[in-house]
C-alpha positions as CSV (number, residue, x, y, z in Angstrom):
1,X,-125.2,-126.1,-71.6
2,X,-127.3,-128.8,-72.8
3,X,-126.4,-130.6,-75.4
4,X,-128.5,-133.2,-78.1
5,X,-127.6,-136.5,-77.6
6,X,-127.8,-138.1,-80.9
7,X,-125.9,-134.9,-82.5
8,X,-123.7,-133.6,-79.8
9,X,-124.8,-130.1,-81.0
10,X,-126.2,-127.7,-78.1
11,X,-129.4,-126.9,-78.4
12,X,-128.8,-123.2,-78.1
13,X,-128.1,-123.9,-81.7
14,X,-132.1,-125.5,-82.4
15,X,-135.3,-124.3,-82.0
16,X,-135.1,-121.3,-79.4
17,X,-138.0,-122.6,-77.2
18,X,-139.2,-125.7,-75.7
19,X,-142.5,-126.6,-78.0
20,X,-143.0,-129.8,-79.4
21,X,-141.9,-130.3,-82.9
22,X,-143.8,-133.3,-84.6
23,X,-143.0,-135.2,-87.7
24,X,-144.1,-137.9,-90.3
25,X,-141.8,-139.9,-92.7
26,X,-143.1,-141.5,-95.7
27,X,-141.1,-144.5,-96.9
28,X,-137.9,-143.5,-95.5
29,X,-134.8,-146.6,-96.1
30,X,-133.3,-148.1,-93.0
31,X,-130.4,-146.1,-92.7
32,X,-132.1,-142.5,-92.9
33,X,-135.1,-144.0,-90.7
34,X,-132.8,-145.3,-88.0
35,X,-131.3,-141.3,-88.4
36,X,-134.4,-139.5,-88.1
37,X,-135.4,-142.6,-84.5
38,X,-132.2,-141.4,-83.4
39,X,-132.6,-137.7,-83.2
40,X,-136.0,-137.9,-81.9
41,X,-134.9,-140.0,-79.5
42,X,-132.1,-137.7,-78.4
43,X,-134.6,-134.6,-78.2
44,X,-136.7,-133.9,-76.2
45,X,-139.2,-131.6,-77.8
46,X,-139.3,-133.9,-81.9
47,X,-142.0,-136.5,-81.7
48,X,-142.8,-138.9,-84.6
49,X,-146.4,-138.7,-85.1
50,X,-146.5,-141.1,-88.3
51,X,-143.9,-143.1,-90.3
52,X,-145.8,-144.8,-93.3
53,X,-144.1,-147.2,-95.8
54,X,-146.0,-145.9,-98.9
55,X,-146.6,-142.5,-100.9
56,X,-149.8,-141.3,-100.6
57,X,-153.0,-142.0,-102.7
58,X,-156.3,-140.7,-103.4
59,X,-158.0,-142.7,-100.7
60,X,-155.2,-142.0,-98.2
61,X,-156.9,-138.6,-97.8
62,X,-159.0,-140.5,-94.5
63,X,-155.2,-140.6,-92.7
64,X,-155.5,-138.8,-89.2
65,X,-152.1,-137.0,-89.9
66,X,-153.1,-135.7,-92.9
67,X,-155.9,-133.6,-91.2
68,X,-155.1,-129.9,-90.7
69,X,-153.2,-128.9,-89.0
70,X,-151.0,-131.8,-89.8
71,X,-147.3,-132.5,-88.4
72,X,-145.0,-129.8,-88.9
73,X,-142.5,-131.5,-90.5
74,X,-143.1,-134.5,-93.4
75,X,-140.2,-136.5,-94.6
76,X,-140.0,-138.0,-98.2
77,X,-137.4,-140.6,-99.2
78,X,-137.5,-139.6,-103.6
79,X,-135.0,-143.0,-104.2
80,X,-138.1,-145.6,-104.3
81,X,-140.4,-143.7,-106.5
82,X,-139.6,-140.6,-107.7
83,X,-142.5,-139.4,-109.5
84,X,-145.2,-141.0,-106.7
85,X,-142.6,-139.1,-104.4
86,X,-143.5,-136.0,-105.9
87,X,-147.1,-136.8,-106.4
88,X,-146.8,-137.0,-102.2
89,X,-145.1,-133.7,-101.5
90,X,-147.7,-131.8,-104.4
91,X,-150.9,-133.3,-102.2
92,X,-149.6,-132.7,-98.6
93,X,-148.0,-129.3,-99.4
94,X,-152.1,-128.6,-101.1
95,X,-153.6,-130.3,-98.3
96,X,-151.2,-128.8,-95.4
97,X,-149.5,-125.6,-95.6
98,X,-148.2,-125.3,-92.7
99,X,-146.2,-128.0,-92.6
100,X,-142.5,-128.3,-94.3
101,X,-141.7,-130.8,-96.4
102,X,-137.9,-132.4,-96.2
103,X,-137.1,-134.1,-99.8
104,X,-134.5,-137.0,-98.9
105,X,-132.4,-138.6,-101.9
106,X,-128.9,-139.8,-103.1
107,X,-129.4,-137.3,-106.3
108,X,-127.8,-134.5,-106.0
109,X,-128.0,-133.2,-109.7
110,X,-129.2,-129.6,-109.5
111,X,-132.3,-129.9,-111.7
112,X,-133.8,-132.7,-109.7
113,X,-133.3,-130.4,-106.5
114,X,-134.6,-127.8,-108.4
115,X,-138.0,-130.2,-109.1
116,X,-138.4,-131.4,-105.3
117,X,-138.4,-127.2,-104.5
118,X,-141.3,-127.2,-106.8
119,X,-143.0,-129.9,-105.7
120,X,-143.1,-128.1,-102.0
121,X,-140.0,-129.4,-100.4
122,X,-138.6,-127.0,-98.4
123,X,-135.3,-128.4,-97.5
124,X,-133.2,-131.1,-99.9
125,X,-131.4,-133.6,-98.1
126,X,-128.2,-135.7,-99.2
127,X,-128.0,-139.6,-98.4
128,X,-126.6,-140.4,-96.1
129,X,-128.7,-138.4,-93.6
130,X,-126.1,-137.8,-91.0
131,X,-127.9,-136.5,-87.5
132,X,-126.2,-133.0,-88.0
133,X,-127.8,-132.5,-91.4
134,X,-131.1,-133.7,-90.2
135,X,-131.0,-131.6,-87.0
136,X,-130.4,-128.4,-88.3
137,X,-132.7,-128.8,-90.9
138,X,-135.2,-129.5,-88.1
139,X,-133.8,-126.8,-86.3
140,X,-134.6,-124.2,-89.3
141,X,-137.8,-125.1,-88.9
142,X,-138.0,-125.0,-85.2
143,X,-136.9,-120.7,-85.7
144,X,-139.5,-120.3,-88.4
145,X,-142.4,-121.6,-86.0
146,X,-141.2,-119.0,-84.0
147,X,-141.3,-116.4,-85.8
148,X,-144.6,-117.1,-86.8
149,X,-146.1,-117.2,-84.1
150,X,-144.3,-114.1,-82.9
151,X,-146.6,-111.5,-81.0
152,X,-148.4,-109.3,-83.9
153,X,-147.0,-106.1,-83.9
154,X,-147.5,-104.1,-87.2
155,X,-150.5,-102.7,-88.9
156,X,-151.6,-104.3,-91.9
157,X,-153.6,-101.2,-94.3
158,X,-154.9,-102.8,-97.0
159,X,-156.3,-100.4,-100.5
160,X,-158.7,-101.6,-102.4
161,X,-160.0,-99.5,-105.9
162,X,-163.8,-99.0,-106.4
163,X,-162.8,-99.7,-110.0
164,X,-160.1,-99.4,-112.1
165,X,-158.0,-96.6,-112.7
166,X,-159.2,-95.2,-109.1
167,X,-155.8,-94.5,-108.3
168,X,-155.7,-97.3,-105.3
169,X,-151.8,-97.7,-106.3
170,X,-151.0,-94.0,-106.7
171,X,-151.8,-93.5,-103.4
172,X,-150.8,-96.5,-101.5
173,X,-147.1,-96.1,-103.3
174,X,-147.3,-92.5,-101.8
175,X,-148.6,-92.9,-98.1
176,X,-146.2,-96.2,-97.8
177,X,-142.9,-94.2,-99.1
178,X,-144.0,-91.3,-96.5
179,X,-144.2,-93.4,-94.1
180,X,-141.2,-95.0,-94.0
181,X,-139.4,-91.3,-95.2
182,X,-140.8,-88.6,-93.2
183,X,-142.5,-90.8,-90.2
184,X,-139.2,-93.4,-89.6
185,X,-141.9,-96.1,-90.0
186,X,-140.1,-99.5,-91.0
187,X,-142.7,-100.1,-93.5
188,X,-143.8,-102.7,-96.5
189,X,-145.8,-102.6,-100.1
190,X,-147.3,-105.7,-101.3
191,X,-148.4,-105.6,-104.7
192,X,-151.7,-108.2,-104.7
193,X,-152.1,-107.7,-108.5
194,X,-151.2,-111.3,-110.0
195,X,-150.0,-109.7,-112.7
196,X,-149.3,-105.8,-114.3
197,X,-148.9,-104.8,-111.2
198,X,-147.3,-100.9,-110.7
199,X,-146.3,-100.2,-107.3
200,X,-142.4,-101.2,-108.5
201,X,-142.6,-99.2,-111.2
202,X,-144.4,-96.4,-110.1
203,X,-141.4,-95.9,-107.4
204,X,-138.7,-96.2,-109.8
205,X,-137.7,-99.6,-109.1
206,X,-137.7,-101.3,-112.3
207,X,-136.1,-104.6,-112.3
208,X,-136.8,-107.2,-109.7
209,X,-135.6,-111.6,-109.4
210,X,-139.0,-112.5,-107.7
211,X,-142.6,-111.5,-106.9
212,X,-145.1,-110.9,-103.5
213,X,-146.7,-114.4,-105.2
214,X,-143.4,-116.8,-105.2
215,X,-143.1,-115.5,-101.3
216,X,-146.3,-117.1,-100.9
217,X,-145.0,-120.2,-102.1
218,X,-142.4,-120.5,-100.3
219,X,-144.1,-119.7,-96.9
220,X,-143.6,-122.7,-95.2
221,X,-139.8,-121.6,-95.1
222,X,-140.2,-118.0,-94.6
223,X,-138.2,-116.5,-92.3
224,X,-136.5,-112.9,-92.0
225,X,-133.1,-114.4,-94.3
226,X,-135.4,-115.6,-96.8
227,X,-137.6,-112.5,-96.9
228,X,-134.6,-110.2,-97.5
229,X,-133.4,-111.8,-100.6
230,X,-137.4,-111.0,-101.7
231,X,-137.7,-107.3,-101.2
232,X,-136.7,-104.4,-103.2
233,X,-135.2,-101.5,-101.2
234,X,-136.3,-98.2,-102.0
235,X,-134.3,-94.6,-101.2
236,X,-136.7,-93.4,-99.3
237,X,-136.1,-96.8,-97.3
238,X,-139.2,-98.3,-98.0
239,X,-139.4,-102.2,-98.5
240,X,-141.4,-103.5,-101.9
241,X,-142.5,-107.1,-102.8
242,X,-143.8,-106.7,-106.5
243,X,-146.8,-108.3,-109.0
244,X,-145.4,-111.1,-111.1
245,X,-144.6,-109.8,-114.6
246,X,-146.6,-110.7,-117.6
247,X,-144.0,-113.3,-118.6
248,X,-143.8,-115.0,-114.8
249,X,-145.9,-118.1,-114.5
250,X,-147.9,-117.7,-111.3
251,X,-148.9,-120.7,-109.9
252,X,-152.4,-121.1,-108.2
253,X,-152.2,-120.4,-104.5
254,X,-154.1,-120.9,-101.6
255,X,-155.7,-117.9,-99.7
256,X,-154.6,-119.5,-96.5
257,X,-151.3,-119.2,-97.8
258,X,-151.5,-115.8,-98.6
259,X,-152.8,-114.9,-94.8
260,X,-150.3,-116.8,-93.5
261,X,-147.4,-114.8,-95.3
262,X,-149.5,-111.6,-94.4
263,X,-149.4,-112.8,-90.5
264,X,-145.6,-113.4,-90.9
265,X,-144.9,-110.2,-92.3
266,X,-146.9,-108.3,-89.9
267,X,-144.1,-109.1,-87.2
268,X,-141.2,-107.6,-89.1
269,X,-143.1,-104.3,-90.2
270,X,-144.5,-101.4,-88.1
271,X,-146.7,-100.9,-91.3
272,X,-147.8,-103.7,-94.3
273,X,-149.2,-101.4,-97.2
274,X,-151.6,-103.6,-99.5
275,X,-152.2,-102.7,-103.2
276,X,-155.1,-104.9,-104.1
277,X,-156.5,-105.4,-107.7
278,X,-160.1,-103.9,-108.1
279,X,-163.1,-106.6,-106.6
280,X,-163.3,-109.4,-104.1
281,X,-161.0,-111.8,-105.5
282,X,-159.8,-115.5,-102.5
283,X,-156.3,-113.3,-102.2
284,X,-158.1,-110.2,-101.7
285,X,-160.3,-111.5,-99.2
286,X,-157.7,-113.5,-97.6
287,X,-155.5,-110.2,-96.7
288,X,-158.8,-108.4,-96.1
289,X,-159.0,-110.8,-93.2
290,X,-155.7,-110.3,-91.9
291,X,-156.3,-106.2,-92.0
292,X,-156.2,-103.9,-89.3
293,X,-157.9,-101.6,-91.3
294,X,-159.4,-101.5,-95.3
295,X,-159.6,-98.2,-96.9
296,X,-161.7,-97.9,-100.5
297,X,-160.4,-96.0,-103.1
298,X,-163.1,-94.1,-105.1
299,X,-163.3,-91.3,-107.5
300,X,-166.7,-88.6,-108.0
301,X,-168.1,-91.1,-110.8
302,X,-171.8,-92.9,-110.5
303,X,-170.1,-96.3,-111.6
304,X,-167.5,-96.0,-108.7
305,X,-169.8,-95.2,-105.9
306,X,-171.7,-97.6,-107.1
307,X,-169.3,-100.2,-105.8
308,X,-167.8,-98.9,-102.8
309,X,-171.7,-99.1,-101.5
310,X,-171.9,-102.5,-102.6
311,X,-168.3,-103.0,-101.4
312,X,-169.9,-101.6,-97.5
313,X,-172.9,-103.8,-97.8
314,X,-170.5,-106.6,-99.0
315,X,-168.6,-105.7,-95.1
316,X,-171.0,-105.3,-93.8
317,X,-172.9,-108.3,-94.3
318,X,-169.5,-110.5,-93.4
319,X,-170.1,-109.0,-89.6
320,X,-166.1,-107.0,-91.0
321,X,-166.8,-103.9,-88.7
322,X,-167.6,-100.7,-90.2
323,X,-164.9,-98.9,-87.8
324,X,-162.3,-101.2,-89.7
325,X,-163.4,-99.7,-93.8
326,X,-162.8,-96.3,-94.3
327,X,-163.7,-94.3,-97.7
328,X,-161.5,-92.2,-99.9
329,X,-162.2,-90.0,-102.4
330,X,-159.4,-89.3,-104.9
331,X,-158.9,-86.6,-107.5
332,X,-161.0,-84.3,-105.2
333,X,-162.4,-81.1,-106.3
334,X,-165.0,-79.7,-104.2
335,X,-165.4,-76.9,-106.9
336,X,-165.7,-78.9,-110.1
337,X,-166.7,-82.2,-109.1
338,X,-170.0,-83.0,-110.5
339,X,-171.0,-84.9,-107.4
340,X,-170.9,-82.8,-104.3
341,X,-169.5,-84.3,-100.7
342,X,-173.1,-84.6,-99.6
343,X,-174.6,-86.7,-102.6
344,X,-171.4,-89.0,-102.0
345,X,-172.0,-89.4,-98.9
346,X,-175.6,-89.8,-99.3
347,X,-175.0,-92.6,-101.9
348,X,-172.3,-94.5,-99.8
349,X,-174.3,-94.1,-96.4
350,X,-171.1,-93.4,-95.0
351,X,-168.6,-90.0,-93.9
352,X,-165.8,-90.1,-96.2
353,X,-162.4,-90.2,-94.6
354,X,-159.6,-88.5,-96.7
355,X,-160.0,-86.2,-99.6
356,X,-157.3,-86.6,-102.1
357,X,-156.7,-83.2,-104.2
358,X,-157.3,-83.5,-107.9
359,X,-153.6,-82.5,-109.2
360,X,-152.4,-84.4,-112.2
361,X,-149.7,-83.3,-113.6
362,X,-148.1,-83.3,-110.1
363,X,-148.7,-87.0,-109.6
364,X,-147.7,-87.8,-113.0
365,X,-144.0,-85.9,-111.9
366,X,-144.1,-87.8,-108.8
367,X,-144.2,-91.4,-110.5
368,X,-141.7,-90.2,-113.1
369,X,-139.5,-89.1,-110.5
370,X,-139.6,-92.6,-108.5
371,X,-139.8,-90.9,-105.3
372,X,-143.3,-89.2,-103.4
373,X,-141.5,-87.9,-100.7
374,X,-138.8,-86.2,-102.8
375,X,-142.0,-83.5,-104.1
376,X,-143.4,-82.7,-100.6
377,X,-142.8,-79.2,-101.6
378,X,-144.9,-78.8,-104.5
379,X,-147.5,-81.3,-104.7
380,X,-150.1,-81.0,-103.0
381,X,-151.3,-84.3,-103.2
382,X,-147.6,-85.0,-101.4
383,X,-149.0,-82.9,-98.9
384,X,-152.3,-84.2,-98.3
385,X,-151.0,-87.7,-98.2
386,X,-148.4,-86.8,-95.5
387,X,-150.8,-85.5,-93.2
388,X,-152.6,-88.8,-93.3
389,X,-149.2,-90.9,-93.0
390,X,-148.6,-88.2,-89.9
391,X,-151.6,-89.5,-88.4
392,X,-151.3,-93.0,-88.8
393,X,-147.1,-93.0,-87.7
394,X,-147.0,-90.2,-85.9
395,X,-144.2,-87.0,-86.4
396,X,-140.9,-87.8,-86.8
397,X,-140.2,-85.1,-83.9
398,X,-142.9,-87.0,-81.7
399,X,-140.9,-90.4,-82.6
400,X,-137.8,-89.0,-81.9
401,X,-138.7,-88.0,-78.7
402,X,-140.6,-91.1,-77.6
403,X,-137.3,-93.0,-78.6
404,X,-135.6,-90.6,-76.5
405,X,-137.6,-91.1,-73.3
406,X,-137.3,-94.9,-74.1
407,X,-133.5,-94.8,-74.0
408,X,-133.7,-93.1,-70.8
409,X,-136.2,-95.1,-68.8
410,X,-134.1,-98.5,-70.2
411,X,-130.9,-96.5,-68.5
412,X,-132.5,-96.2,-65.4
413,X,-134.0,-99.7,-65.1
414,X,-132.7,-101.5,-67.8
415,X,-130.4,-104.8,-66.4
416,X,-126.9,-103.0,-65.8
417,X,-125.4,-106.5,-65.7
C-alpha cells in the first residue's frame, strides 16, 4: 500500500480519491510552514495555491485566491494577531463557503477554541503542527469533498404555505412520518422557519441541543458523523432538524450556504421534507432551487389564492417549470367550501393536485399524539396523506419485493470473491 511520505500514514487512511486538494496559509511561523511544505510535498494530490505573510484587509479583496471558488483549505496561524486573525477567518468564511478554515495556535484554553469555531474555523490545531495532526485534518476534509459531491440520489419536496396558518407544517410533519413508517423511505424534515418553528413539536419531539440553521453554519465540515449528532430521531423512524427557538441567536446566513447543506443532505436521504415559512424569503428561494419538486399549500380563502397565483406567476416568470409546482388545497370540503374546485382552479390557472379532507379535531389528536402514522385508522386526513406518500415512495409490499429481486440478481452476479 502506498504510503505518505512526510507522515508515514497510508493513504487508504486520506481522502478516498485521487483529486487535487489546494490550500492557502496566511501568516503561518516557520515551524508550522515548514510542516504544512512538507506534507504537500509528500502528497501527491495537496497543492499550495497561496501562502501570504499578512491577515487580510479591505483592499485585499482584488487577491486571485480569494475569488470563488477559492482553495479548499485556508490556514490561519491566531499567535501573531489574534483579533486580525479572526477578522481573516470571519471575511474568507463570508466571502468563500466552501472552503474550510484550519485555526492554528499554541492556546489551547477551551473558550479561545470555542471563538476560532465561531469565527468559521473548522478544525483547531495545536502548535506544534506535527505532520500527523495536519494530515488528518486535511484528510477530514478530503472525505467531506467527497461526500459532497456524491451522485444526487434523494428527492428534495419542499412546502411552502400560501399564508399563514395554511397548514404547510401539518401536512409536511404527516407525509414525511408516512413516509419513512409505512413506505420504509429513509427520509428527512427540515424546519426553514428561523424561528417558532413546529415540525419538532408537532411530532412529539420536544427538546432538541441544536437547529436546521447552526447545520448551515457548520457546512463546510458536514459530513454524515457530524450530521448525526444534529438530527432528532423519531419512532416512526423519521429524521428531524428543527427551527431555532425563540431564545437561540441565529446568525445571518448565506443562501448559498443553505443550498449547499440541502445538496449534502440530498445524498443521505431517499426523501428531504422542507417546511418553509410563508413568502419568498433568500433561504426559501435558495432550497426552492435545490427542489425536485415545490408543492403550495392553500386553503378555500380569497386572500390565500390570491398568493398561490402570484406565487405561479412568481415561477413562472423565473423559467422554475410548472411540472416542478404542484397545488394543494387543505381543509377540503367540496360540500361546504364556499369556493368550489372550479373557481379555484379558475383563479389559480392551474389543476389542483391533492385535496386534503377538512377534519380537525382528527389532526388536532394526531399532533397531540406525536405520531401521524400511529391514527392511520381513524383519520382520514392520515389516510388521504398516505395515499399521496404511497405514490411518491411506493408500497411497502412493492419495496419489499423490489429489495427482494435485488438480493437475488446481486446473488447471481454479484462478485463471489
Amino acid at each position: 500500500m502506498d504510503t505518505n511520505e512526510s507522515t508515514g500514514i497510508p493513504f487508504a487512511e486520506g481522502p478516498p480519491s485521487r483529486e487535487w486538494l489546494s490550500l492557502a496559509a496566511i501568516c503561518l511561523d516557520t515551524e508550522s510552514g515548514a510542516a504544512l511544505r512538507q506534507l504537500v510535498e509528500g502528497t501527491p494530490f495537496l497543492r499550495l495555491q497561496a501562502e501570504v505573510q499578512s491577515y487580510l484587509a479591505e483592499e485585499d479583496a482584488s487577491l486571485t485566491w480569494t475569488q470563488p471558488p477559492g482553495p479548499d483549505i485556508c490556514l490561519i496561524d491566531f499567535d501573531r494577531d489574534r483579533a486580525k486573525a479572526s477578522i481573516t477567518a470571519e471575511r474568507i468564511h463570508e466571502r468563500l463557503p466552501g472552503t474550510a478554515l484550519f485555526a492554528i495556535s499554541s492556546q489551547s484554553q477551551p473558550d479561545l477554541i470555542i471563538e476560532g469555531m465561531r469565527c468559521g474555523c473548522s478544525e483547531y490545531l495545536i502548535k506544534p503542527v506535527g505532520g500527523e495532526q495536519l494530515w488528518k485534518a486535511v484528510a477530514r476534509v478530503g472525505v467531506r469533498k467527497r461526500e459532497r459531491h456524491a451522485p444526487v440520489s434523494g428527492q428534495v419536496l419542499t412546502f411552502l404555505g400560501a399564508k399563514g396558518g395554511a397548514g404547510a407544517t401539518t401536512i409536511t410533519t404527516h407525509l414525511a412520518a408516512l413516509l419513512a413508517k409505512c413506505c420504509s423511505r429513509k427520509t428527512l424534515l427540515i424546519d426553514l422557519h428561523p424561528g417558532c418553528g413546529e415540525a419538532a413539536l408537532f411530532l412529539g419531539l420536544t427538546e432538541h441541543q441544536y437547529h436546521f440553521y447552526e447545520l448551515v453554519e457548520n457546512v463546510d465540515r458536514l459530513d454524515s458523523e457530524l450530521l448525526q449528532s444534529f438530527v432528532l430521531h423519531h419512532s416512526s423512524g423519521l429524521d428531524v432538524l428543527p427551527a431555532p427557538e425563540i431564545k437561540d441567536r441565529v446568525r445571518d446566513v448565506l443562501p448559498e450556504s443553505v443550498g449547499q447543506a440541502v445538496a449534502f443532505l440530498r445524498t443521505k436521504y431517499e426523501f428531504v421534507l422542507i417546511d418553509c415559512s410563508p413568502g419568498l424569503t433568500n433561504q426559501n428561494l435558495a432550497v426552492i432551487t435545490h427542489s425536485d419538486h415545490v408543492y403550495i399549500i392553500t386553503v378555500a380563502e380569497v386572500a390565500a389564492l390570491r398568493n398561490v397565483a402570484r406565487l405561479l406567476d412568481y415561477f413562472t416568470r423565473r423559467e422554475f417549470g410548472q411540472d416542478k409546482v404542484d397545488v394543494i388545497v387543505n381543509r377540503h370540503n367540496a360540500k361546504n367550501n364556499v369556493i368550489t374546485d372550479a373557481q379555484i382552479e379558475k383563479a389559480i390557472r392551474k389543476k389542483v393536485f391533492w385535496n386534503v379532507p377538512n377534519h380537525y379535531q382528527q389532526v388536532i389528536q394526531t399532533i397531540n399524539a406525536g405520531d401521524p402514522s400511529a391514527q392511520l385508522s381513524n383519520s382520514a386526513v392520515a389516510r388521504s396523506l398516505l395515499s399521496w406518500a404511497e405514490a411518491l415512495g411506493g408500497k411497502p409490499e412493492a419495496q419489499a419485493e423490489k429489495k427482494k429481486w435485488g438480493r437475488y440478481f446481486l446473488g447471481l452476479f454479484g462478485d463471489k470473491g
